[in-house]
C-alpha positions in Angstrom: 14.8 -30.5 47.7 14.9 -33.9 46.4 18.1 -35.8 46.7 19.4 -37.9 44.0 18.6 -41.4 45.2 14.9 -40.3 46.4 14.6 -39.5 42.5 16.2 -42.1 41.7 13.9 -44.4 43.9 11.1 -42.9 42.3 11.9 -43.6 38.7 12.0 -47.5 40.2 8.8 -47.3 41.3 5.9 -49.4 39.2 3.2 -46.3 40.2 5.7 -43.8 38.8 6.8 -45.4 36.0 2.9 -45.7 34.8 2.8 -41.9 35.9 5.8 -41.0 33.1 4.8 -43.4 30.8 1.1 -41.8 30.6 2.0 -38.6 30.8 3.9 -39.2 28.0 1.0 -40.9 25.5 -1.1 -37.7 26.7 1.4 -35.5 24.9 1.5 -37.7 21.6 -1.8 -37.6 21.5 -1.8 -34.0 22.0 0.6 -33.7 19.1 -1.5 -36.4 17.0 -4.4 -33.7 17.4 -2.7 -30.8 16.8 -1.6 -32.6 13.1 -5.4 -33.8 12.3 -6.8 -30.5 14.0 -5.2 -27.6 13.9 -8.1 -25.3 16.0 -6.9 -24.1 19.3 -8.6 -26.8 21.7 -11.0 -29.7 21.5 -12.8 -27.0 23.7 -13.5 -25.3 20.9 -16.2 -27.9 19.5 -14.9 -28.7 16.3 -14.4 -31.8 14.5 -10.8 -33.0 13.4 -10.1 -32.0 9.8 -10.4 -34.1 7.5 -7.0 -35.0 5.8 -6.7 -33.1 2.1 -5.9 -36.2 0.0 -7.5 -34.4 -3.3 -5.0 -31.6 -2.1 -7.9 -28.9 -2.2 -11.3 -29.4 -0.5 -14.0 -26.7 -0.3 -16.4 -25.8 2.7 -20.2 -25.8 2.2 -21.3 -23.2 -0.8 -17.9 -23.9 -2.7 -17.8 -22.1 -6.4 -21.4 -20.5 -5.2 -20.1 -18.7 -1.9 -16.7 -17.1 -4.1 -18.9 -15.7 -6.9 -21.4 -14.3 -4.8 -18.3 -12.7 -2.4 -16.4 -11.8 -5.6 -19.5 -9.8 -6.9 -19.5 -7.5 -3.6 -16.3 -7.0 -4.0 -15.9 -6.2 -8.0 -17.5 -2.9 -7.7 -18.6 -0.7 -11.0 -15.4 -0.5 -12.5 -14.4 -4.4 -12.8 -16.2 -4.5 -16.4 -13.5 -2.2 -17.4 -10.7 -4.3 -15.7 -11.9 -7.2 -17.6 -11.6 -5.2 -21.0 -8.1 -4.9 -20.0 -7.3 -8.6 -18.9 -8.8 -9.9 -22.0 -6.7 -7.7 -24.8 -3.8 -8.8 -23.6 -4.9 -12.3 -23.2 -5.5 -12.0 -26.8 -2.3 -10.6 -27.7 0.4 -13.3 -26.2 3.4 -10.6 -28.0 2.5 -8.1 -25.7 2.9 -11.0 -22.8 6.0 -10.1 -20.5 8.2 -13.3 -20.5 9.9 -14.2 -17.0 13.4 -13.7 -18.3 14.8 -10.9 -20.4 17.1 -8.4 -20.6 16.7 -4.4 -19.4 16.7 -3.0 -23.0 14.2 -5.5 -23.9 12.1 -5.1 -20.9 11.9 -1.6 -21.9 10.8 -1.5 -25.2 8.0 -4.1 -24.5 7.0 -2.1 -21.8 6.2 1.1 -23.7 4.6 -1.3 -26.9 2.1 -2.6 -24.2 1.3 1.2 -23.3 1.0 2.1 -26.7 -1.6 -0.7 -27.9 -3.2 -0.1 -24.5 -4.0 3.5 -25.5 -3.5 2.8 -29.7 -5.5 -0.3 -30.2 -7.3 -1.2 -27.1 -8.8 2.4 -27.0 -8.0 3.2 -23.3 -7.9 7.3 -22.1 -6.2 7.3 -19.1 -5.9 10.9 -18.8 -9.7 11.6 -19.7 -10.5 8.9 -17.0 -8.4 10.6 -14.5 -10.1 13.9 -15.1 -13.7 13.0 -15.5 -13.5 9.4 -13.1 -10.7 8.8 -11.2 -12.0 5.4 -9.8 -12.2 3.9 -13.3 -7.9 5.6 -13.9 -7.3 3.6 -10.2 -9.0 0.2 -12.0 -7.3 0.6 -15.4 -4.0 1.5 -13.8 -4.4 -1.9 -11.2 -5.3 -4.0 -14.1 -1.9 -2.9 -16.2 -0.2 -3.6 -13.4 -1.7 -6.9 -13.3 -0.2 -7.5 -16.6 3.2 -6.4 -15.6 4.0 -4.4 -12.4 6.7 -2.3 -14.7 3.5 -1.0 -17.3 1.4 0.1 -14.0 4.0 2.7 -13.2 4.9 3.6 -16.8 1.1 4.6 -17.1 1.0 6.3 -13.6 4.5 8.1 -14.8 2.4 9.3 -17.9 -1.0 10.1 -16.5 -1.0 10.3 -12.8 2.5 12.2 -13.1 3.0 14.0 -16.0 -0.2 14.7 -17.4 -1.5 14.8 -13.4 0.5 17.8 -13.0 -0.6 19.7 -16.3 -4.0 19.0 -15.1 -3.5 20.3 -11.4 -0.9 22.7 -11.9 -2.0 24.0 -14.7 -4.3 26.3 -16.3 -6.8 26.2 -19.2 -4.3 27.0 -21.5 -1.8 24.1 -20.6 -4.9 21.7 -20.8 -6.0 23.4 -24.2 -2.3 22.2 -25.4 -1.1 19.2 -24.2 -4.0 17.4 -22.7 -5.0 15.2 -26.0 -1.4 14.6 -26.8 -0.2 13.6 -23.7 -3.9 11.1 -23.4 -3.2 9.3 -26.9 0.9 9.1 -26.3 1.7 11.5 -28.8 3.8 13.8 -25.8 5.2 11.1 -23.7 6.5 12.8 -20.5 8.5 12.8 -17.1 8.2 14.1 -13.5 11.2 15.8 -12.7 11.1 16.5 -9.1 13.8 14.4 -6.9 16.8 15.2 -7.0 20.2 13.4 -6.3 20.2 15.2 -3.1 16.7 15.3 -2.4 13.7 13.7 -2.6 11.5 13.6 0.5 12.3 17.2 1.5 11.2 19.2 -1.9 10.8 22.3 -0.4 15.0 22.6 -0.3 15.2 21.5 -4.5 17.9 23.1 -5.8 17.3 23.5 -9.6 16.6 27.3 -10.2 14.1 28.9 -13.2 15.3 31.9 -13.1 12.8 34.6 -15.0 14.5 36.8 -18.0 12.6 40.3 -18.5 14.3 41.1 -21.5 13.3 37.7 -23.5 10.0 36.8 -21.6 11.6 33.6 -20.6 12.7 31.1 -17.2 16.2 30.0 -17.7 16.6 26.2 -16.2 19.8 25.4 -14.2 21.2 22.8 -12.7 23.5 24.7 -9.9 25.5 21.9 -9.0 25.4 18.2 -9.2 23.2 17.8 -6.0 20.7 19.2 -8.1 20.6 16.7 -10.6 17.3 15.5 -11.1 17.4 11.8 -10.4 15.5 8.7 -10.8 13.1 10.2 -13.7 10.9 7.7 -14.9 10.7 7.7 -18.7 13.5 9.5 -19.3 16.2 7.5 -20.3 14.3 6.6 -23.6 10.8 8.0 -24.3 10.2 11.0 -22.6 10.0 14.5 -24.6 8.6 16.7 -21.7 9.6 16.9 -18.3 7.6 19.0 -15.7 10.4 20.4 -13.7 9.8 21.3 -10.2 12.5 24.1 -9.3 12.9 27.7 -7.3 11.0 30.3 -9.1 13.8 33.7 -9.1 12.8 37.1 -9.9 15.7 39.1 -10.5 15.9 42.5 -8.7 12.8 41.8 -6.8 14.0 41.0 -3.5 15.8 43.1 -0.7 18.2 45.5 -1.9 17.6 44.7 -5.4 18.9 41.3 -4.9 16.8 38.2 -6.7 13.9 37.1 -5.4 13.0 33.3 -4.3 9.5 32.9 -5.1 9.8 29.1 -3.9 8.8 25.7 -5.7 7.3 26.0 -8.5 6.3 23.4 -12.2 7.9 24.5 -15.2 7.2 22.1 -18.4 10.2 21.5 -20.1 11.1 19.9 -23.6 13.8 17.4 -23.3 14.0 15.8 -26.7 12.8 16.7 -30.1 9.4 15.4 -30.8 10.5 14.2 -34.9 14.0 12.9 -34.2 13.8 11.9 -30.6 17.4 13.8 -29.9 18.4 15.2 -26.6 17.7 18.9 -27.4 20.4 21.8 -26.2 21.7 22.7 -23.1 20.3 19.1 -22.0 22.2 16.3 -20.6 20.5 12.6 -20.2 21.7 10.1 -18.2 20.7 6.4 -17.7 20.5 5.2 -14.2 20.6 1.8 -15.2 19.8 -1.6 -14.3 17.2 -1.5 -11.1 16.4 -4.2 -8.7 12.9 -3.9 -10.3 10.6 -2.8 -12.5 13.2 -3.2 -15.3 10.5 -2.2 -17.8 10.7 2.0 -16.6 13.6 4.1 -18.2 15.0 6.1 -15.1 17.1 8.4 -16.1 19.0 11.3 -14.7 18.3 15.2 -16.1 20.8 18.0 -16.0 20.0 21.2 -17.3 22.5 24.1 -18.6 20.8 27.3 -18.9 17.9 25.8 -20.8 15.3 28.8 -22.3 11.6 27.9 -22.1 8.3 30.5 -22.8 6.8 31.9 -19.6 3.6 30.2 -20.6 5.4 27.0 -19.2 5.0 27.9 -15.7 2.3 26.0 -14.6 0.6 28.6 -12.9 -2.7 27.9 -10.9 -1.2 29.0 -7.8 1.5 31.6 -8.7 2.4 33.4 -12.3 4.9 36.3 -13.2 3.3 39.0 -15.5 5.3 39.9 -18.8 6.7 42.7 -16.9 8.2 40.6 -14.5 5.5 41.2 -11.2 4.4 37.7 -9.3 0.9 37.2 -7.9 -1.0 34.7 -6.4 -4.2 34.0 -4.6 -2.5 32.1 -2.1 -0.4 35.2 0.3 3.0 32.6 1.4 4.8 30.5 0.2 4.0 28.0 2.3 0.9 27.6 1.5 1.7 27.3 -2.3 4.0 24.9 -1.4 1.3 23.0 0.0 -1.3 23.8 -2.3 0.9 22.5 -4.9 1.6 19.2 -3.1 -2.0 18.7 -2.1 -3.0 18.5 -6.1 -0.3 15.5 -6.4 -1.3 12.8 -3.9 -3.5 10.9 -6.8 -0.2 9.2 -8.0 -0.4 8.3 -3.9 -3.8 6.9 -3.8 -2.7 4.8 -6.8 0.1 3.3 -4.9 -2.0 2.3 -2.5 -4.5 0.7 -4.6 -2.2 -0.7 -6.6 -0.2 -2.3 -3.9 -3.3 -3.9 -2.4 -3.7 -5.9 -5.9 0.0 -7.0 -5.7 -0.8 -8.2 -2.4 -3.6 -10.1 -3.2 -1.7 -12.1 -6.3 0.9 -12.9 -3.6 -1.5 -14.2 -0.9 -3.9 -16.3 -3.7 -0.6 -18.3 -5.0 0.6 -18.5 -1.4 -2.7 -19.8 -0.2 -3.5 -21.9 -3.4 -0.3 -24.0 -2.9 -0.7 -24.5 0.5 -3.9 -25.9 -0.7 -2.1 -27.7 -3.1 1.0 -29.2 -1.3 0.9 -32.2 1.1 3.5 -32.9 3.4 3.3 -35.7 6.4 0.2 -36.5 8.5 -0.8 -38.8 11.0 0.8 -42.5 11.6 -0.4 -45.0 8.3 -3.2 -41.6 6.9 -2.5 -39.9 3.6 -0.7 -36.8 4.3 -2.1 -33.9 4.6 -2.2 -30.0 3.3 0.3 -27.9 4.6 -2.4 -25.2 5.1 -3.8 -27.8 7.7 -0.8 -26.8 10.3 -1.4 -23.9 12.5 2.3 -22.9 12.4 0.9 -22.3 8.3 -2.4 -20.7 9.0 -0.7 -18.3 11.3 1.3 -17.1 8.5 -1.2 -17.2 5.4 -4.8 -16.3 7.2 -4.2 -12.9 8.6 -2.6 -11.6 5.7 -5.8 -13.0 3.5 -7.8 -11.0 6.1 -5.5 -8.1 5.8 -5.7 -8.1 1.7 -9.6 -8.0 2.5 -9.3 -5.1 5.1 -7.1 -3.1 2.6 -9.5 -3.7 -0.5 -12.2 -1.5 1.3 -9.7 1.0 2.9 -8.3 1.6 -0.7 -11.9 2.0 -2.2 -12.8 4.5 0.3 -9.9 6.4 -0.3 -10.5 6.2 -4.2 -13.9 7.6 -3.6 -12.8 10.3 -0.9 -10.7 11.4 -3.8 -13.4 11.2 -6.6 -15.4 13.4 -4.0 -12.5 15.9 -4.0 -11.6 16.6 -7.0 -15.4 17.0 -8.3 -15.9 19.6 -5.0 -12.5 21.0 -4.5 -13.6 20.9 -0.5 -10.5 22.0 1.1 -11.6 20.0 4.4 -12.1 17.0 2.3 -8.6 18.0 0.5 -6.9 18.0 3.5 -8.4 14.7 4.5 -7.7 12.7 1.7 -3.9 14.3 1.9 -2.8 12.5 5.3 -5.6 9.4 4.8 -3.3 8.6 1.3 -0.2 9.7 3.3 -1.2 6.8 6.3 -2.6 4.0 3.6 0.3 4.2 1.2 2.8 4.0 3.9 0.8 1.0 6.1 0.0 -1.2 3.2 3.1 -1.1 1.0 5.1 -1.5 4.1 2.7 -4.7 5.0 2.9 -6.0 1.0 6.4 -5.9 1.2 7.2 -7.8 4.3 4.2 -10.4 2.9 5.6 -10.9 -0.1 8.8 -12.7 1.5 6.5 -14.4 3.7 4.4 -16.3 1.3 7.6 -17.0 -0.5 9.2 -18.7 2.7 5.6 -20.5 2.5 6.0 -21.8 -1.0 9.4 -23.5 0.0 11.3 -24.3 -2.7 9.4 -23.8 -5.7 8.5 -20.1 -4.0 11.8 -19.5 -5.5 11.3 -20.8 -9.1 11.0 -17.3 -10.6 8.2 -18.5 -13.0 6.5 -18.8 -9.5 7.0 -14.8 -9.5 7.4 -14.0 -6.1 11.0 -12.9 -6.8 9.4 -10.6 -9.7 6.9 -8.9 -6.8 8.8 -8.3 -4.4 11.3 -6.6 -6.0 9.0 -4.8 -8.6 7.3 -3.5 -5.6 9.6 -2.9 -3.2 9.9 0.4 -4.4 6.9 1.6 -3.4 7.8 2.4 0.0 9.9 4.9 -1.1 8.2 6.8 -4.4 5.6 9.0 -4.0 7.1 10.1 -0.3 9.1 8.1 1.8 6.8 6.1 4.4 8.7 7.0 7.5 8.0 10.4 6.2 4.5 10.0 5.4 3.8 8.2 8.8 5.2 11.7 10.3 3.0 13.6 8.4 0.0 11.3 9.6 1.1 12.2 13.3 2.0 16.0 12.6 -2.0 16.0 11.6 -3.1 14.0 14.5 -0.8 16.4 16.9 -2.6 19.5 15.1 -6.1 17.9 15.2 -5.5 17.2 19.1 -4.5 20.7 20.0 -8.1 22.1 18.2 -10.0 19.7 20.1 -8.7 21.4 23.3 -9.1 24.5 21.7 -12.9 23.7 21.0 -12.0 23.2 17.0 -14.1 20.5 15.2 -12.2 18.1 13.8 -12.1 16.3 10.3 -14.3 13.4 9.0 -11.5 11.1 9.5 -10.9 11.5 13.2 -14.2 12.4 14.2 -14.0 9.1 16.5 -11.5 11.0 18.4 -14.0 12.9 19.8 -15.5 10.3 21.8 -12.2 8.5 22.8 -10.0 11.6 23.8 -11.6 11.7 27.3 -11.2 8.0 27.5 -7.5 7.8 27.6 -7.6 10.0 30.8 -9.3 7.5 32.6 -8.4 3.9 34.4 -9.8 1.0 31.8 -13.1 -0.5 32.7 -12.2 -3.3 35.2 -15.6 -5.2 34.4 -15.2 -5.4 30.8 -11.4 -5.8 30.8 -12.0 -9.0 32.5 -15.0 -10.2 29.5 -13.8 -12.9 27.5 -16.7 -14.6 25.7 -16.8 -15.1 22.0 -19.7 -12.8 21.6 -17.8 -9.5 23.3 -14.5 -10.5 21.7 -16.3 -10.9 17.8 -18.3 -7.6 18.5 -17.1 -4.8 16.5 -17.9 -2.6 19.3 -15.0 -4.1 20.8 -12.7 -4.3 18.6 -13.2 -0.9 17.2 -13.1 0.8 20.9 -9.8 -1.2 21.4 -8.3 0.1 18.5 -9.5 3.7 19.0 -8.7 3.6 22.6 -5.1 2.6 22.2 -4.5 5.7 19.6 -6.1 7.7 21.9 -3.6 6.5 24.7 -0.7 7.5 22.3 -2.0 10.4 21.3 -1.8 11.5 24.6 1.4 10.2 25.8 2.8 11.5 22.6 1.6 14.6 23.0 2.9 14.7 26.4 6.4 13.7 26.0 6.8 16.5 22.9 5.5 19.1 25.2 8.3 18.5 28.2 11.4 17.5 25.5 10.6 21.0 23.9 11.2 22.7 27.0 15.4 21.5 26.9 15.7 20.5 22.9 13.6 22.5 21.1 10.8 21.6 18.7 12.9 19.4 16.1 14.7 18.2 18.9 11.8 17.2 20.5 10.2 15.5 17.8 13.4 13.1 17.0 13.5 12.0 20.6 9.8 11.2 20.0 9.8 9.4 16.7 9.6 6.2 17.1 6.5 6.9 19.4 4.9 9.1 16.5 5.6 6.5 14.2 3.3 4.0 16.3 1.0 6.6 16.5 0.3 6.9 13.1 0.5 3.6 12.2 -2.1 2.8 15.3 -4.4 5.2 13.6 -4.7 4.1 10.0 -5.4 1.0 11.7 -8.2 2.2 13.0 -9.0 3.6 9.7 -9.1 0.6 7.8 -11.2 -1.4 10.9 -13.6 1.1 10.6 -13.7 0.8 6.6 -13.8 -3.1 6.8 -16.6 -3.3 9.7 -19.1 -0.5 7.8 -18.3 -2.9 4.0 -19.5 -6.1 6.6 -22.7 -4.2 7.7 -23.7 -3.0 3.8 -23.3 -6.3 2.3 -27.1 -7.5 1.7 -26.3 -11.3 1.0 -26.6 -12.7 4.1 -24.2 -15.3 4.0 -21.5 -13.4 2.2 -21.4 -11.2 5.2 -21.0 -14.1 7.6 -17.9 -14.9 5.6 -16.8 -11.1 5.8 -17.8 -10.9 9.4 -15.4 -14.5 10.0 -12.6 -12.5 8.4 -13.2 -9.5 9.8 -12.9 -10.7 13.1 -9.8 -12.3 12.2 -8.4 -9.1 11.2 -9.1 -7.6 14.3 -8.2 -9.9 16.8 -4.9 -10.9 15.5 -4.2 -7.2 15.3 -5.1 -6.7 19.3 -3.0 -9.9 20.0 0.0 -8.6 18.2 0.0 -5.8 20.2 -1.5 -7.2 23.4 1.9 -5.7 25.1 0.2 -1.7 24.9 -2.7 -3.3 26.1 -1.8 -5.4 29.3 0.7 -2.5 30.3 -2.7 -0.4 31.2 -4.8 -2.8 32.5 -6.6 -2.5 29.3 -7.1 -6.4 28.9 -6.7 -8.3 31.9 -4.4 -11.5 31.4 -7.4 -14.4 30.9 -8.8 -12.0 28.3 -5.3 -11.7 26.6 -5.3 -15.6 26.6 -9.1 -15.8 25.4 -7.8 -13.6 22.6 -5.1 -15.4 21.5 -7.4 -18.9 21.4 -9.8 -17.2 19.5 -7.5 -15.9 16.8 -5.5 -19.1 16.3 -9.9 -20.9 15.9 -10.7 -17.8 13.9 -7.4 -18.7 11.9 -9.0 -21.9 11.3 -12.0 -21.3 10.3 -10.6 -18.7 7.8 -8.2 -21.8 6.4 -12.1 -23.6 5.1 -13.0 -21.1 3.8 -9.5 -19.9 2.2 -10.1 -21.2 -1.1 -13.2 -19.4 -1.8 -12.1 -16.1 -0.2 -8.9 -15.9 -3.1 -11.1 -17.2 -5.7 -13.4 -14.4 -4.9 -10.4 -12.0 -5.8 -11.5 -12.9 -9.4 -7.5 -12.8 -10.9 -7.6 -14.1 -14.2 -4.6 -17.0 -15.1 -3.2 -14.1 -16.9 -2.4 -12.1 -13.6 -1.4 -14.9 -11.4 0.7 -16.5 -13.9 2.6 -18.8 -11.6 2.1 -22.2 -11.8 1.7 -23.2 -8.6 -0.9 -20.5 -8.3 -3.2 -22.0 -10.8 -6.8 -23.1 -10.0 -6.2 -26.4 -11.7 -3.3 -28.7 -12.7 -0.9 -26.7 -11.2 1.8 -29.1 -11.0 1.2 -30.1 -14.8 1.8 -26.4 -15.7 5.0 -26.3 -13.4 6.9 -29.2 -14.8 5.7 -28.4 -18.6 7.7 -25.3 -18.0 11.1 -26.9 -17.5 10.1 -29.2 -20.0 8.6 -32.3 -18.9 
């Protein structure tokens, strides 16, 4: 070791002094670079960026290369959208302003669904029976408008009129179906309760069956059973469908009553003329939200409230006038699930609608970065904040994302379609855990994105004409309706667990984990230590690649899962088991939808016939991938799966494929195709976006 007057001599010597002082130019000129050029190395082979002195530049194509990508994405139903975006362009009264009260917020919200239906001449519910993708567009595009209308509609039509049409039979839809489409029978969904939500199988509310009058008899038992968090209920609902234990008195054991399980009742809740709470009802507010303000959640009690048989909603189960039960379906169970399995299209419209939110969030993010200049090299104009890495990092995967989600969604909404035209129970059971794993993935993702590309707006992110206080908190919720996430991720893995013990039974399995097949007997073996070791651009940017890494690694903790359950059953039991297991069957599932979206984005790339819109796709594709693979390069390292210089040859590639995603950025939100209307913030505008921003506080 060095003593301290050796060092000491050194520093005095000329050569050394030349040595620090050189040294230290090299790393301010590595700095200098990294301000001007923000790719990973000079290795890489491009050219320093220019500096953004006009505050947004565009790459070769410009307008051309955004309207070409925007027409592959728009799809059949974006004439419809546009219907949509223009009426209330053209009404500014039916505009939601970024500050009022609850009350107010309300009553707007229900006269923008009533001149959506009224005047503009929208039929949500006939488009949800006869073309679900067109409900899905509609239902985006009013949440475009205001994220509070979106679920109002849903709460009508996916909800409400949803379960008449699902639940019920010909004579339900012969009764309420026109009413409820044209807002004449404005309705609830009463199934949470105060003390449950996620687990509906243990509701509490009873509809209890009366021989002697031919009617159920609604109860609330005691206050845990209060139904809770009804949207439209605190103002405009007059039905509710009630989700509560069907009992059959005298037909269990012993003569005692019988529990039939969950079944739909539809229940009257206010008179249709006078709007007043009818008898035996009690109607609570629940009051000022954290969002999505516009909604009336209310709170529902009921005190032995009489309703007609004929309101059991009775595809799967009815009770005869005398009292008997049948069904076509032999357990309850299997109703149980039947009756689920008919609800997940106010899922599939979370999902979808959740990817649009995301996309408004990511085109002002990206948009103002554009926008915003801030330092730059010695005497040079300063330069666009989306020029630093530290920036891109932030804003270009989640661009790539919104893309990788936008074709996820769309397959879903068309597995759906497919379903509900061919009532294919494989297909049903598909598109149940695929809505369970994309709703879950991507609303957990739009949340945590919203915060970041308000931390990326600075300051005026927090201006809440800038709205990003608005989205987040008007879709924070949707993690939690339509099923928990952490609950829907365990569903995800319960049907992964299920489809892994068929394949060693010699089962097939489903169209969405067909690529199990191949991978299962991968996971067995060591990792290829020739191709773990590849690290060229061309391996790294194939989709063979990137898909078998993505496959590979749910295979792996599919496995291990699988495993681990098997041996903590053995001393905890089966619940047991599964709670000392779930954070690993969380990472399962989320590790598979991954894979499911991939696949969805790679197969969009290959079937885009404009040659240099799927160059763009493929660029942020690749992106997608790759920063996926290096956020979890941890799983992959720990089985020699990538060997360290292809973990580094990874991460260099992301941070250039970051880049070139950030020249192209401009074009690839444009191609989004969000009207001013939807966007709304000022510094999210296309054009004069600082002119807009100070005119609002009244320069």
């Amino acid at each position: 070791m060095a003593t301290a007057a050796s060092r000491s001599g050194r520093r005095r010597g000329g050569g050394d002094d030349e040595d620090d002082r050189t040294a230290a130019m090299r790393r301010l000129r590595v700095l200098s670079l990294h301000l001007q050029d923000p790719s990973p190395s000079s290795e890489a082979g491009l050219a320093p960026a220019a500096c953004a002195a006009a505050g947004r530049r565009r790459a070769t194509g410009g307008a051309d290369a955004a309207a070409a990508l925007a027409a592959y994405l728009r799809g059949r139903h974006r004439d419809t959208q546009a219907r949509v975006f223009e009426f209330f362009l053209s009404r500014p009264d039916l505009q939601t302003p970024v500050e009022m009260s609850t009350a107010a917020h309300r009553e707007l919200c229900f006269r923008q669904l009533c001149a959506l239906v009224r005047e503009a001449g929208v039929r949500p519910l006939s488009l949800m029976a006869n073309d679900p993708a067109e409900y899905f567009a509609v239902m985006e595009a009013a949440g475009g408008a205001d994220i509070s209308l979106g679920v109002k509609l849903g709460v009508q039509y996916s909800l409400w009129g949803g379960s008449i049409i699902n639940l019920g039979t010909k004579k339900h839809r012969d009764r309420f179906f026109d009413r409820i489409d044209n807002l004449d029978y404005p309705g609830c969904f009463a199934m949470t309760e105060l003390h449950h939500g996620s687990n509906v199988q243990a509701l509490q509310t009873t509809a209890t069956f009366d021989p002697v009058t031919d009617e159920f008899i609604i109860n609330t038992p005691n206050d845990g059973a209060i139904k809770w968090w009804i949207g439209n209920a605190a103002l405009h609902g007059k039905f509710a469908t009630v989700f509560a234990r069907l009992i059959l008195p005298l037909q269990g054991k012993g003569g005692d009553p019988a529990d039939m399980g969950i079944h739909a009742f539809i229940v009257p809740i206010r008179d249709l003329d006078t709007n007043a709470v009818l008898p035996g009802i009690e109607i609570n507010d629940c009051g000022h939200k954290i969002g999505l303000n516009g909604v009336d959640n209310g709170a529902l009690r009921f005190r032995s409230v009489r309703i007609p048989r004929d309101n059991l909603l009775n595809r799967f189960g009815d009770v005869s006038r005398d009292g008997k039960y049948t069904s076509s379906l032999p357990t309850i169970n299997k109703r149980f699930a039947a009756t689920l399995g008919e609800l997940v299209g106010g899922r599939v419209g979370i999902a979808y609608s959740s990817v649009g939110i995301l996309k408004v969030s990511v085109t002002i993010a990206v948009r103002y970065a554009l926008l915003r200049q801030q330092f730059g090299p010695p005497k040079k104009p300063e330069i666009s904040v989306l020029d630093y890495q530290s920036h891109q990092h932030k804003l270009m995967p989640m661009l790539a994302s919104s893309y990788a989600f936008h074709f996820a969604t769309r397959y879903l909404v068309d597995k759906y379609s497919e379903m509900k035209k061919t009532n294919d129970e494989d297909i049903m059971a598909d598109v149940h855990v695929l809505s369970s794993g994309l709703k879950a993935y991507i609303t957990s993702y739009t949340a945590k994105s919203i915060s970041v590309c308000r931390e990326s707006c600075g300051g005026h992110g927090y201006a809440a004409v800038n709205r990003f206080g608005a989205l987040r908190n008007d879709h924070d919720i949707f993690q939690t309706f339509e099923g928990d996430n952490t609950v829907l991720l365990q569903q995800v893995a319960g049907d992964l667990l299920k489809q892994y013990q068929e394949k060693f039974k010699g089962g097939t399995l489903s169209a969405t984990w067909n690529y199990l097949r191949d991978s299962m007997g991968t996971y067995l073996s060591q990792p290829n230590p020739v191709t773990s070791r590849w690290e060229g651009e061309d391996h790294l940017r194939d989709p063979n690649f990137q898909l078998d890494a993505f496959r590979y690694r749910t295979s792996r903790l599919l496995h291990s899962v699988a495993a681990r359950l098997q041996k903590h059953s053995k001393t905890l039991g089966g619940f047991g088991a599964w709670n000392r297991c779930l954070n690993h069957l969380l990472t399962l599932a989320e590790s598979h939808i991954e894979s499911v979206i991939l696949a969805k984005f790679i197969e969009a790339v290959k079937r885009c016939p404009d040659e240099k819109t799927r160059e763009l796709l493929k660029l942020v594709c690749d992106l997608y991938a790759l920063d996926r693979i290096w956020k979890d390069i941890g799983t992959y390292r720990n089985v020699d799966y990538v060997a360290p210089n292809k973990a580094k040859a990874i991460h260099k590639l992301a941070d250039y494929l970051s880049y070139q995603v950030r020249l192209v950025a401009q074009e690839l939100v444009d191609a989004f195709d969000l009207p001013d209307l939807i966007i709304r913030a000022p510094i999210g505008m296309q054009s004069e976006a600082y002119a807009q921003y100070t005119q609002h506080v009244g320069f």
